[in-house]
VMD Tcl script that builds the backbone (N, CA, C; Angstrom):
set m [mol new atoms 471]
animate dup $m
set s [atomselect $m all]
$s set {name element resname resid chain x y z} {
  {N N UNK 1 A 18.083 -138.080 69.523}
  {CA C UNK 1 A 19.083 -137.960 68.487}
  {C C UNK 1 A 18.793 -136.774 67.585}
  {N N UNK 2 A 17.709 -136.681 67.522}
  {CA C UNK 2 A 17.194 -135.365 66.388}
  {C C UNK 2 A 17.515 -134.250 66.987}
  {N N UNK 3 A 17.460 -133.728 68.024}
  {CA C UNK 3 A 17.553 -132.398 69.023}
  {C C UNK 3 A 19.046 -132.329 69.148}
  {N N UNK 4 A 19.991 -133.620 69.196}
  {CA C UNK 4 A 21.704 -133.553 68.756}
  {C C UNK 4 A 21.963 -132.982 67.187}
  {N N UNK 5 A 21.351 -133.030 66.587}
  {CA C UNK 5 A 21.562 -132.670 64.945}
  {C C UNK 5 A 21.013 -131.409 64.749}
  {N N UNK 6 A 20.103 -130.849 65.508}
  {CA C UNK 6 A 19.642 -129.725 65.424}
  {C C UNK 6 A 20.931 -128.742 66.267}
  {N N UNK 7 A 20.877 -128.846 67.575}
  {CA C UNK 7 A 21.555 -128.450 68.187}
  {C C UNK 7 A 23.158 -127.965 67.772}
  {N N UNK 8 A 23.695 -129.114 67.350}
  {CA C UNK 8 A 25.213 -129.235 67.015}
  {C C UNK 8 A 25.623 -128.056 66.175}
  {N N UNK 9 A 25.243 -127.746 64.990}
  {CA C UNK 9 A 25.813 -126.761 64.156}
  {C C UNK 9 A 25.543 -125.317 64.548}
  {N N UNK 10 A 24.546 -124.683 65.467}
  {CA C UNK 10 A 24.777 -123.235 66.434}
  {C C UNK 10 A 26.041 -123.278 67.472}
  {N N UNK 11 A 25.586 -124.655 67.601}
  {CA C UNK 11 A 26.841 -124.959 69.623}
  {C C UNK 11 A 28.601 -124.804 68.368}
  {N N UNK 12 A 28.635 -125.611 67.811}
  {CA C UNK 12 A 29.699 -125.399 66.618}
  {C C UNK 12 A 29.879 -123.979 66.038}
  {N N UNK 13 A 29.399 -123.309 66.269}
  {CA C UNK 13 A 29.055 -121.866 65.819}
  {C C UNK 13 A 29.764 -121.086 66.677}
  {N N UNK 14 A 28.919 -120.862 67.739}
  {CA C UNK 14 A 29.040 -120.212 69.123}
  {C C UNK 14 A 30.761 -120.741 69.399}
  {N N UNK 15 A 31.074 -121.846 69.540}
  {CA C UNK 15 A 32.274 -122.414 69.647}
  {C C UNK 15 A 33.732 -121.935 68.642}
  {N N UNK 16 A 33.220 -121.918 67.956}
  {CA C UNK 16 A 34.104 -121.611 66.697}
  {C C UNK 16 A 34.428 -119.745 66.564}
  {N N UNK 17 A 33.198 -119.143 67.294}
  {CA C UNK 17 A 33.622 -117.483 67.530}
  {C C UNK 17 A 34.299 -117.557 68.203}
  {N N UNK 18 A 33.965 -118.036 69.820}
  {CA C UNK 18 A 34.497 -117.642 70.910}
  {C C UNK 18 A 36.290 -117.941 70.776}
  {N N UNK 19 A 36.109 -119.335 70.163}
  {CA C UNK 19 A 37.454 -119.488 69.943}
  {C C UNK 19 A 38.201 -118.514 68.937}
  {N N UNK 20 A 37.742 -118.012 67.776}
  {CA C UNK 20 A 37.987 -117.332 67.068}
  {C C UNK 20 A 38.375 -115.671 67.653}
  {N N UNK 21 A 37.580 -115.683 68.237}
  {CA C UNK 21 A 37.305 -113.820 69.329}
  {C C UNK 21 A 38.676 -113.859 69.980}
  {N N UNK 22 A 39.061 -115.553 70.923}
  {CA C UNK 22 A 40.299 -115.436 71.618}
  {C C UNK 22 A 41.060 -115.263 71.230}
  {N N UNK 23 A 41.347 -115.588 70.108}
  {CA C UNK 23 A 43.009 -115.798 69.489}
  {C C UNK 23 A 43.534 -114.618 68.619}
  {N N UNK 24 A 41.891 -113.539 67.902}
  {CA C UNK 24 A 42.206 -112.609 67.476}
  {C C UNK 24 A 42.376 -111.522 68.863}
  {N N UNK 25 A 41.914 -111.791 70.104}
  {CA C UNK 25 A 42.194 -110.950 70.799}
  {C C UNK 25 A 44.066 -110.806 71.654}
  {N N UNK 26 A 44.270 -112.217 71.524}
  {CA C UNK 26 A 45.760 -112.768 72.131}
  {C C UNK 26 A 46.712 -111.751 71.344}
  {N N UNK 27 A 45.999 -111.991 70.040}
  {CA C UNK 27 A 47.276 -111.917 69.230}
  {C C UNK 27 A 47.713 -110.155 68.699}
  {N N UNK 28 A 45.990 -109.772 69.083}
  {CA C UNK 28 A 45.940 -107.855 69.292}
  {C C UNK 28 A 46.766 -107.477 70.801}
  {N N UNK 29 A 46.681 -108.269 71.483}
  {CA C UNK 29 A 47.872 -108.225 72.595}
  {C C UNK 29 A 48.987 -108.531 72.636}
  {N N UNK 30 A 49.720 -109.240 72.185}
  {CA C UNK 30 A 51.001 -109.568 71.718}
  {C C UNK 30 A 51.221 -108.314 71.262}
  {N N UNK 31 A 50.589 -107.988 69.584}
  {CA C UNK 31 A 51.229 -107.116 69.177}
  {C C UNK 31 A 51.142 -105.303 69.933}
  {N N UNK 32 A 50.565 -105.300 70.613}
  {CA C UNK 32 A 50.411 -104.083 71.466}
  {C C UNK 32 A 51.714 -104.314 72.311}
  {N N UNK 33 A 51.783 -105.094 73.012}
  {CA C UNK 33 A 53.016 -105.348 73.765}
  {C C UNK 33 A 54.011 -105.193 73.309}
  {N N UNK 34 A 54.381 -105.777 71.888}
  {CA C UNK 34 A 55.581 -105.815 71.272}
  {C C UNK 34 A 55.776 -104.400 70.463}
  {N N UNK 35 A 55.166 -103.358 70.295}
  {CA C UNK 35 A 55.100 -102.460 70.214}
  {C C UNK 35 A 55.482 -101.346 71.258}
  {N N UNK 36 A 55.094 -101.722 72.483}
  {CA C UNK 36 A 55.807 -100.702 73.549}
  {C C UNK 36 A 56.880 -101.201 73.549}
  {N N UNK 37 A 57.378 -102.724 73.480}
  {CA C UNK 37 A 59.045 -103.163 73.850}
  {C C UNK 37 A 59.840 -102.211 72.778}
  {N N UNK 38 A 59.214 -102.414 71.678}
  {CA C UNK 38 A 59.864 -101.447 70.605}
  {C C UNK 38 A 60.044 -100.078 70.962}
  {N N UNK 39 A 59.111 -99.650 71.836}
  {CA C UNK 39 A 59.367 -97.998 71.776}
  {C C UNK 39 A 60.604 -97.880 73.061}
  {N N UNK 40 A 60.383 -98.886 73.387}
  {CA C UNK 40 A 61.347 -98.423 75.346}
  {C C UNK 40 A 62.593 -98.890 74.102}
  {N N UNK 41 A 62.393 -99.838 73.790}
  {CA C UNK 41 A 64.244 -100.142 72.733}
  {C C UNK 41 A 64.658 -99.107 72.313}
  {N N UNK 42 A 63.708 -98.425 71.592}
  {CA C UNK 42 A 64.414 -97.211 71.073}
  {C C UNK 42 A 64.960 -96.242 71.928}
  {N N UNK 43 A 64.415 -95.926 72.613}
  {CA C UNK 43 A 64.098 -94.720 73.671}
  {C C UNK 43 A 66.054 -95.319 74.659}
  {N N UNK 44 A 65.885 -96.251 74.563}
  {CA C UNK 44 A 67.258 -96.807 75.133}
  {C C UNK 44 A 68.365 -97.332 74.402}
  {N N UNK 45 A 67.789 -97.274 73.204}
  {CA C UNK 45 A 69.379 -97.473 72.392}
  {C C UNK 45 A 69.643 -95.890 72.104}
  {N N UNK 46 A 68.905 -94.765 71.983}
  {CA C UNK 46 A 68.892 -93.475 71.738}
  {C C UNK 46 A 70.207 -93.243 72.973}
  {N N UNK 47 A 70.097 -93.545 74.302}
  {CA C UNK 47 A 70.704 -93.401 75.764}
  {C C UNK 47 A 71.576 -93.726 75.917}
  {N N UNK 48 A 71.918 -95.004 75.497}
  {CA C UNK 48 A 72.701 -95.877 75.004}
  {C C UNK 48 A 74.138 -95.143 74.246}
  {N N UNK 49 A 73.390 -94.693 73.261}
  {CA C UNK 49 A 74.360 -94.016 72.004}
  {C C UNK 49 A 74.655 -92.338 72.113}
  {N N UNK 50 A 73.931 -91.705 73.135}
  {CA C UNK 50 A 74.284 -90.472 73.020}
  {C C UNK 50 A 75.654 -90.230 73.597}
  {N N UNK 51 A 76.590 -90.808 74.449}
  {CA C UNK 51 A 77.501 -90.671 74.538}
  {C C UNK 51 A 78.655 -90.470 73.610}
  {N N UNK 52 A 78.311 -91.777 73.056}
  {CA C UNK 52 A 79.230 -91.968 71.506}
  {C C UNK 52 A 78.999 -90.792 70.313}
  {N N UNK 53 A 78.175 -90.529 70.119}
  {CA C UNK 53 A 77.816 -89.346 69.380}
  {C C UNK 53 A 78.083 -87.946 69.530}
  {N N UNK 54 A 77.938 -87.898 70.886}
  {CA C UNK 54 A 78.784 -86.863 71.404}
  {C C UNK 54 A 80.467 -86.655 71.346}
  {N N UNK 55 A 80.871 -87.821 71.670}
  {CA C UNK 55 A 82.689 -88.005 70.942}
  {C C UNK 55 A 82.898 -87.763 69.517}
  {N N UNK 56 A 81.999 -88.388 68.508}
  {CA C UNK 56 A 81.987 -88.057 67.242}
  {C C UNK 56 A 82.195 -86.611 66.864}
  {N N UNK 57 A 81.433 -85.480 67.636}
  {CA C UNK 57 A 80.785 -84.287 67.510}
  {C C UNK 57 A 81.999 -83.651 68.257}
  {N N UNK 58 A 82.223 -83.860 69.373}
  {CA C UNK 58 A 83.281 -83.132 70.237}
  {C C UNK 58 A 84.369 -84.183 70.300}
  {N N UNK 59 A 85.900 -83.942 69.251}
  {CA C UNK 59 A 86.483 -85.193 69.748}
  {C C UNK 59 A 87.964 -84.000 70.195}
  {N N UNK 60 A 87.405 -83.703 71.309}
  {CA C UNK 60 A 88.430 -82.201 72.164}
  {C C UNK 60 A 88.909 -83.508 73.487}
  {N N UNK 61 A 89.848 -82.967 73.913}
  {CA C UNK 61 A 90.016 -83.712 75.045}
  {C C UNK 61 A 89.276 -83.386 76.064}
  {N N UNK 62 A 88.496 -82.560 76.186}
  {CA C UNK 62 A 87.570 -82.081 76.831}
  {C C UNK 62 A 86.532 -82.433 76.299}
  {N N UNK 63 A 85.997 -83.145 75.481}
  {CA C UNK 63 A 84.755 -83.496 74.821}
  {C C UNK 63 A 85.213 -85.370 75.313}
  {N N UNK 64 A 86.251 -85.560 75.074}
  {CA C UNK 64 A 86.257 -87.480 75.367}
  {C C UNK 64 A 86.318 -87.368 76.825}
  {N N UNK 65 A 86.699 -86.118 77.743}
  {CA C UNK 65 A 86.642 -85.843 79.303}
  {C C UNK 65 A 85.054 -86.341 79.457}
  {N N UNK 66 A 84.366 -85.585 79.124}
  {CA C UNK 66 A 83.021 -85.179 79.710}
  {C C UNK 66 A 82.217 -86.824 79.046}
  {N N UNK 67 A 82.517 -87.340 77.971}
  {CA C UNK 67 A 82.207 -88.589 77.389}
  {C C UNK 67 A 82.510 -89.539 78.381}
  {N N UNK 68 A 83.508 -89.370 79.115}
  {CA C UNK 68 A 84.152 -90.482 79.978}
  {C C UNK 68 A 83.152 -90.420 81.227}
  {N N UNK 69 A 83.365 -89.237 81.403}
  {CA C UNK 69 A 82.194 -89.353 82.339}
  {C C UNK 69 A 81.185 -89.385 82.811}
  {N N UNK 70 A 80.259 -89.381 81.781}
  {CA C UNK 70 A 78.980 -89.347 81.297}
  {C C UNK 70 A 78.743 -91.336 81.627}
  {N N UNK 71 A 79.717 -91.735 80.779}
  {CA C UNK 71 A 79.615 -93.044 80.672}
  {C C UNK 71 A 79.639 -93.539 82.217}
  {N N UNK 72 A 80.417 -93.512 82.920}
  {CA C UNK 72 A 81.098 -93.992 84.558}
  {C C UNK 72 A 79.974 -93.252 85.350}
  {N N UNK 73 A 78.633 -92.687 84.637}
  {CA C UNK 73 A 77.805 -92.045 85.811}
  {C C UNK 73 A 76.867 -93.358 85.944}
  {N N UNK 74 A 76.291 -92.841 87.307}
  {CA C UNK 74 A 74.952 -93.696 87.690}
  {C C UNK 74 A 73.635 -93.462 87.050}
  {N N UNK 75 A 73.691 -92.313 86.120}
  {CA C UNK 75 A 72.094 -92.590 85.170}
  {C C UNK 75 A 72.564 -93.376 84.562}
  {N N UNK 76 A 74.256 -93.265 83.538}
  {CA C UNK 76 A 74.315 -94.358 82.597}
  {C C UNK 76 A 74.133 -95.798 82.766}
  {N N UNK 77 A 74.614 -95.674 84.109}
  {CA C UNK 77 A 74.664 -97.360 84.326}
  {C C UNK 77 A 73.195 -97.891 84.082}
  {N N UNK 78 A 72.550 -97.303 85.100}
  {CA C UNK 78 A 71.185 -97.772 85.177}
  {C C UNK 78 A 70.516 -97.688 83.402}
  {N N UNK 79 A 70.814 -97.195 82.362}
  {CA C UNK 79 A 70.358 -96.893 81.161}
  {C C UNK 79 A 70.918 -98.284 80.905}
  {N N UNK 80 A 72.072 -98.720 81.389}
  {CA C UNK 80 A 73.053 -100.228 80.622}
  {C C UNK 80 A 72.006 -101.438 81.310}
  {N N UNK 81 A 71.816 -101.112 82.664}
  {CA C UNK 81 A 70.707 -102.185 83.538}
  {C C UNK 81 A 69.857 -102.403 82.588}
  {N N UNK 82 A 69.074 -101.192 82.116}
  {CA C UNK 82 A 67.481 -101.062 81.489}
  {C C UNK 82 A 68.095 -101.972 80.240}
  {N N UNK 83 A 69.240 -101.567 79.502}
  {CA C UNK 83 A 69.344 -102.528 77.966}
  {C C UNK 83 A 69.486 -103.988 78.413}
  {N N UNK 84 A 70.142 -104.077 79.527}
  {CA C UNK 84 A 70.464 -105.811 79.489}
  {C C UNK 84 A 68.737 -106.312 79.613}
  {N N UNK 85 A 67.801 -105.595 80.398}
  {CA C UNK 85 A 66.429 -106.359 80.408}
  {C C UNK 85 A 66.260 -106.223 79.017}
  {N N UNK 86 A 65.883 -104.763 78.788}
  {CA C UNK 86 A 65.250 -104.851 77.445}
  {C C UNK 86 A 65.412 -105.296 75.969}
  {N N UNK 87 A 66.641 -105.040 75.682}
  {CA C UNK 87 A 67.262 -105.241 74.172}
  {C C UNK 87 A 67.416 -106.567 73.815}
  {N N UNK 88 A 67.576 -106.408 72.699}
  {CA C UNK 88 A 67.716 -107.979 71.785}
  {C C UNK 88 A 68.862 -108.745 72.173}
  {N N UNK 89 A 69.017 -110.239 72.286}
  {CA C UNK 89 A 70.369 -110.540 73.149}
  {C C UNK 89 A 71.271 -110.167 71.749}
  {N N UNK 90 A 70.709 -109.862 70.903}
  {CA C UNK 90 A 72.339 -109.810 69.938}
  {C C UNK 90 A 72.789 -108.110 70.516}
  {N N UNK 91 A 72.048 -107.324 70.802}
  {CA C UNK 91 A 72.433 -106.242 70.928}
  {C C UNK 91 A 72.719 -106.015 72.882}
  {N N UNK 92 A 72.826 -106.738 73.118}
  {CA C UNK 92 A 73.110 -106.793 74.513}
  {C C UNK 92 A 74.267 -107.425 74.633}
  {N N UNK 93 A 74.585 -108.313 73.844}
  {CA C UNK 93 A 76.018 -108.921 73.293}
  {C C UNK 93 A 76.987 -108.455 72.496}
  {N N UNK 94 A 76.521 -107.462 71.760}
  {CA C UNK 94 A 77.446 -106.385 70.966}
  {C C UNK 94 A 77.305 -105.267 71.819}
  {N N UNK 95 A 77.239 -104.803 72.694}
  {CA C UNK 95 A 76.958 -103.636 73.902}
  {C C UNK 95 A 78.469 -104.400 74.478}
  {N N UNK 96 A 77.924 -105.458 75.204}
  {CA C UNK 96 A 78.712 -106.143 75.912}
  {C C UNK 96 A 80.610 -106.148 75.396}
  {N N UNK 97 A 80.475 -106.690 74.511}
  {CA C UNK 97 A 81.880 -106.656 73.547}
  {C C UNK 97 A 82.205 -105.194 73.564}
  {N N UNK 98 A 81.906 -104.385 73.243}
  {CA C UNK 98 A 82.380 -102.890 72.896}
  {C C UNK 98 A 82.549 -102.413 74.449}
  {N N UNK 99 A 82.343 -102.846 75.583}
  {CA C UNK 99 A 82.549 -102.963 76.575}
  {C C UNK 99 A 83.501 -102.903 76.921}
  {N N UNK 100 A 83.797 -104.564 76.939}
  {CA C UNK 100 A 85.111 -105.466 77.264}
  {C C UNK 100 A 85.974 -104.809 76.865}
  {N N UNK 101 A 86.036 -104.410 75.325}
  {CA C UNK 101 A 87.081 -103.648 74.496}
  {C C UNK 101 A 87.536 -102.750 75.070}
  {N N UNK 102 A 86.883 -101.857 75.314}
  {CA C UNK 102 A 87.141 -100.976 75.868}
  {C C UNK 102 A 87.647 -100.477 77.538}
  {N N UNK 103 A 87.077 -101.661 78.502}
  {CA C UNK 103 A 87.615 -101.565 79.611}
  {C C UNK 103 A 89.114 -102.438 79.388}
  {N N UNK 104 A 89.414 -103.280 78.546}
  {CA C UNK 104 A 90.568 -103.950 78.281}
  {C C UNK 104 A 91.943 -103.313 77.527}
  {N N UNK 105 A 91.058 -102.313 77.043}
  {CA C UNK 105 A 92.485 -101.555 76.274}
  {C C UNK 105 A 92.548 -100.311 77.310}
  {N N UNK 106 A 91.627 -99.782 78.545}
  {CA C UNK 106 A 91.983 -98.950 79.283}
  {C C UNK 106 A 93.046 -99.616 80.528}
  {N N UNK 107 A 92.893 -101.045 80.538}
  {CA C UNK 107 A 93.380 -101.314 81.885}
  {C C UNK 107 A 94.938 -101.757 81.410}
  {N N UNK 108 A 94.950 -102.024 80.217}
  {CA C UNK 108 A 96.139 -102.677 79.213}
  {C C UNK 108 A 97.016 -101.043 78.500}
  {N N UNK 109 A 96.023 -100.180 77.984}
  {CA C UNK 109 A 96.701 -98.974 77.922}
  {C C UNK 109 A 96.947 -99.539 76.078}
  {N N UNK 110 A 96.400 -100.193 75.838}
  {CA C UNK 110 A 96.726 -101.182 74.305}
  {C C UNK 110 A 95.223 -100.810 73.484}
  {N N UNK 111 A 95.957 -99.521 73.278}
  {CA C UNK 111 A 94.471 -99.100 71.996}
  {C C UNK 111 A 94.560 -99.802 70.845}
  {N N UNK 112 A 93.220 -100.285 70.304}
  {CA C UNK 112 A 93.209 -100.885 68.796}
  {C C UNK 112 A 92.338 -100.234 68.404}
  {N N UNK 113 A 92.322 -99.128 67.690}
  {CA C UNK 113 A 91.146 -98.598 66.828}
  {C C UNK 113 A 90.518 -98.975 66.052}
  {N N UNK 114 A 91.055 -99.909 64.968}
  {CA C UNK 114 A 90.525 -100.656 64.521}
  {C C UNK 114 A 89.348 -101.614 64.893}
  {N N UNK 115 A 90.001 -102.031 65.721}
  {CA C UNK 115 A 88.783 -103.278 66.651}
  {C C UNK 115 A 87.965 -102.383 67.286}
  {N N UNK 116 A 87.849 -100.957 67.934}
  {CA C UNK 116 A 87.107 -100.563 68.773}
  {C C UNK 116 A 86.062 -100.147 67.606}
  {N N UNK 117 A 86.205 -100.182 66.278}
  {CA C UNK 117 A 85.083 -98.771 65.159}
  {C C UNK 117 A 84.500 -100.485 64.897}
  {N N UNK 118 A 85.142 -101.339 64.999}
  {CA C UNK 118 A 84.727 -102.587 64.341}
  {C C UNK 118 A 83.422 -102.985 65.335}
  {N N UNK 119 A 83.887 -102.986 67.130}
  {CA C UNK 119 A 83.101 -103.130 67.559}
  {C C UNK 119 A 81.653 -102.028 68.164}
  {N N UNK 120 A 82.050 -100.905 67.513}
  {CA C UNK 120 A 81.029 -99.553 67.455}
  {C C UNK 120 A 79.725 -100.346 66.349}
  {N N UNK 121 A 80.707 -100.249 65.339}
  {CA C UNK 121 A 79.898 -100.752 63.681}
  {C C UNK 121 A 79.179 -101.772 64.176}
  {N N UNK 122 A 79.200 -102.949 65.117}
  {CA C UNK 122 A 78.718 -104.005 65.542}
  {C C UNK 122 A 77.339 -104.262 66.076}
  {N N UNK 123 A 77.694 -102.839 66.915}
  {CA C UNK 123 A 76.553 -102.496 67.772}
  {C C UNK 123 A 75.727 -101.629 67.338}
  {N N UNK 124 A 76.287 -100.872 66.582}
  {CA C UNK 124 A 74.716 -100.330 65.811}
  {C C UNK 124 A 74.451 -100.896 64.449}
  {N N UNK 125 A 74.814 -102.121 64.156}
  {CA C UNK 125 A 74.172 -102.624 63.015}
  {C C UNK 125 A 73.411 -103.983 64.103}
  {N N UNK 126 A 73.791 -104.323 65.674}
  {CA C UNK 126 A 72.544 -105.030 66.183}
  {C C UNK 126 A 71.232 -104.326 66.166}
  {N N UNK 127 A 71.514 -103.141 66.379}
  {CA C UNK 127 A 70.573 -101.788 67.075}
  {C C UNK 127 A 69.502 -101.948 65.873}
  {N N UNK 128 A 69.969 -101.575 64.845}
  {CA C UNK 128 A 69.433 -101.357 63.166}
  {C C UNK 128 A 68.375 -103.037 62.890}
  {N N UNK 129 A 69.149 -104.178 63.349}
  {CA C UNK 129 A 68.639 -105.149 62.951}
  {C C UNK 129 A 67.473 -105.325 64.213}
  {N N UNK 130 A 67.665 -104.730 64.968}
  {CA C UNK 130 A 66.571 -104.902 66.784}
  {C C UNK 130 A 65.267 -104.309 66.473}
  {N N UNK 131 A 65.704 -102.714 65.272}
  {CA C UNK 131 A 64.316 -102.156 64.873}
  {C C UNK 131 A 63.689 -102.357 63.985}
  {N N UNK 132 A 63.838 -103.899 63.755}
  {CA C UNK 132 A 63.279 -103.907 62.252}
  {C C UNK 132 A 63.855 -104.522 61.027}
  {N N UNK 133 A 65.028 -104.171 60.913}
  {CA C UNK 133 A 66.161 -104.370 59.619}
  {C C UNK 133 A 66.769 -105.585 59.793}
  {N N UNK 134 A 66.421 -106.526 59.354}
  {CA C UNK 134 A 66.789 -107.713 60.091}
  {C C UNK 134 A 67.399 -108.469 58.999}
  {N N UNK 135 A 67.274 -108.063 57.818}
  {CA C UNK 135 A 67.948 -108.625 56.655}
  {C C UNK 135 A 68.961 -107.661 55.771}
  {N N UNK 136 A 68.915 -106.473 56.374}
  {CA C UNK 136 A 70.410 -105.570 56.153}
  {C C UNK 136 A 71.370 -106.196 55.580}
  {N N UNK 137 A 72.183 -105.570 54.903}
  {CA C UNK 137 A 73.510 -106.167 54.027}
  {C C UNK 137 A 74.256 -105.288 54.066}
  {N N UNK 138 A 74.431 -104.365 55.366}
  {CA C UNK 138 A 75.526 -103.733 55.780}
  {C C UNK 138 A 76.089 -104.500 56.985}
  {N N UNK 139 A 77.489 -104.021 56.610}
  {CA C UNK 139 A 78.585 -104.290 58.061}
  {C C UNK 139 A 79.001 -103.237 58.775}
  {N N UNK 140 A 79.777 -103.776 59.659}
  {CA C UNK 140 A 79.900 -102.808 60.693}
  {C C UNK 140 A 80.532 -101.876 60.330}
  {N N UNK 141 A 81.518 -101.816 59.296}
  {CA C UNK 141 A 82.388 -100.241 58.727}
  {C C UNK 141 A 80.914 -99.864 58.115}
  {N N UNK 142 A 80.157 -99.997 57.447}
  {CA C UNK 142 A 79.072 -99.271 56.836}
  {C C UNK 142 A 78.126 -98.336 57.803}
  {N N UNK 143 A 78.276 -98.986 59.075}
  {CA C UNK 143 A 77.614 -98.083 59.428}
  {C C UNK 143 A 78.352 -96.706 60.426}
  {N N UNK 144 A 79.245 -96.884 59.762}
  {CA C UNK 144 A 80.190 -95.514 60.823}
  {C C UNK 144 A 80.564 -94.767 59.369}
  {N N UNK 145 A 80.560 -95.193 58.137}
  {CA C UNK 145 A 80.573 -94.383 56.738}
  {C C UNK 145 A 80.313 -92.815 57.003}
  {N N UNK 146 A 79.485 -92.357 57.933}
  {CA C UNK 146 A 78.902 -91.080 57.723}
  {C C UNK 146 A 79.501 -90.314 59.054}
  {N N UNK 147 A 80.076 -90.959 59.673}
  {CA C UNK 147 A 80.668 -90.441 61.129}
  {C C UNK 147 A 82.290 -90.177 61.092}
  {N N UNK 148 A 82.916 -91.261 60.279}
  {CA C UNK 148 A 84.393 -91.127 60.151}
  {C C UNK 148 A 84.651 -91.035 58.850}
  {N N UNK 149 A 85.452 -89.980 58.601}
  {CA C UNK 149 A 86.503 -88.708 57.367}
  {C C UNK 149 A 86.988 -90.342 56.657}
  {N N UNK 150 A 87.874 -91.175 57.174}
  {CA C UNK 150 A 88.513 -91.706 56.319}
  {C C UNK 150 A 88.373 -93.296 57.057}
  {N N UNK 151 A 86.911 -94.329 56.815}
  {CA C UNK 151 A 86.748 -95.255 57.357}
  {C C UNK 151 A 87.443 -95.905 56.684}
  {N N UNK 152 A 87.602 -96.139 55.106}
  {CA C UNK 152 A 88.657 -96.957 54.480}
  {C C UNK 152 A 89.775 -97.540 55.075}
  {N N UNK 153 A 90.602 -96.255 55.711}
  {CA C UNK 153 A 91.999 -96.631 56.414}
  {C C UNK 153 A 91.249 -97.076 57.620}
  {N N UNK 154 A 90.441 -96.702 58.531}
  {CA C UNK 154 A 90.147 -97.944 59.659}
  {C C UNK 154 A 89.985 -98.894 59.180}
  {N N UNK 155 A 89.175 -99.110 58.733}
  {CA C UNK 155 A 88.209 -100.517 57.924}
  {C C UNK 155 A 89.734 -101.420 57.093}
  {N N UNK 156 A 90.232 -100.522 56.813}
  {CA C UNK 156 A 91.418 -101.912 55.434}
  {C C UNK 156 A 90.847 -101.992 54.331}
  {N N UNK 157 A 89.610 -101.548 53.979}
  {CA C UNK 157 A 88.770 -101.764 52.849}
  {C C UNK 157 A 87.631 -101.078 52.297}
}
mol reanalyze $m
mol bondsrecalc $m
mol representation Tube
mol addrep $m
């Protein structure tokens, strides 16, 4: 019994690092991990959005030409593959919608501008909340403020 009382509080020791060593090591891995997911997010919402930015910049009919087709290529697609793995489902779901919108008012010929800046604003205020900003108190007209002359009249407000 004496050699149990001696014993116990090193073995409790030894026990209490190792366990201690693991969990600070788990958790230095997690965050290493979640750190590259962050960088490929970016690196693909950047891919993601250069199209759109480019319409902003060139809005020639020859600038929404080359936009159109940029989009309908096979790097883009595969850039849309890479977001559905990688991105946040809210931003894979606001991708998604601005989508729909958009293949629905091409096949319908029924533009809503409104709804399309609504669902732009959507998707990069998921984007904004994916890197970080997760308690933002902007909406989706706020974040096209610096891209469109007169968001008021889109927006209604």
């Amino acid at each position: 019994m004496n050699w149990i009382q001696i014993i116990t509080p090193p073995l409790l020791m030894i026990i209490g690092g190792i366990v201690t060593w693991f969990i600070k090591s788990r958790a230095e891995e997690l965050r290493a991990t979640e750190q590259r997911l962050e960088e490929t997010r970016r690196k693909l919402y950047i891919q993601i959005l250069e199209p759109y930015i480019t319409l902003f910049a060139d809005r020639t009919p020859q600038g929404q030409a080359k936009v159109i087709k940029t989009i309908q290529s096979i790097e883009y697609r595969k850039v849309v593959f890479e977001l559905n793995l990688f991105a946040s489902d809210t931003v894979v779901s606001a991708h998604n919608g601005l989508m729909e919108h958009a293949f629905e008012a091409e096949k319908t010929g029924n533009q809503n501008p409104k709804e399309l800046m609504r669902r732009w604003g959507a998707l990069l205020l998921e984007i904004r909340r994916s890197l970080g900003n997760k308690k933002t108190n902007l909406r989706e007209f706020d974040m096209l403020r610096a891209m469109i002359k007169d968001i008021e009249g889109v927006s209604g407000g």
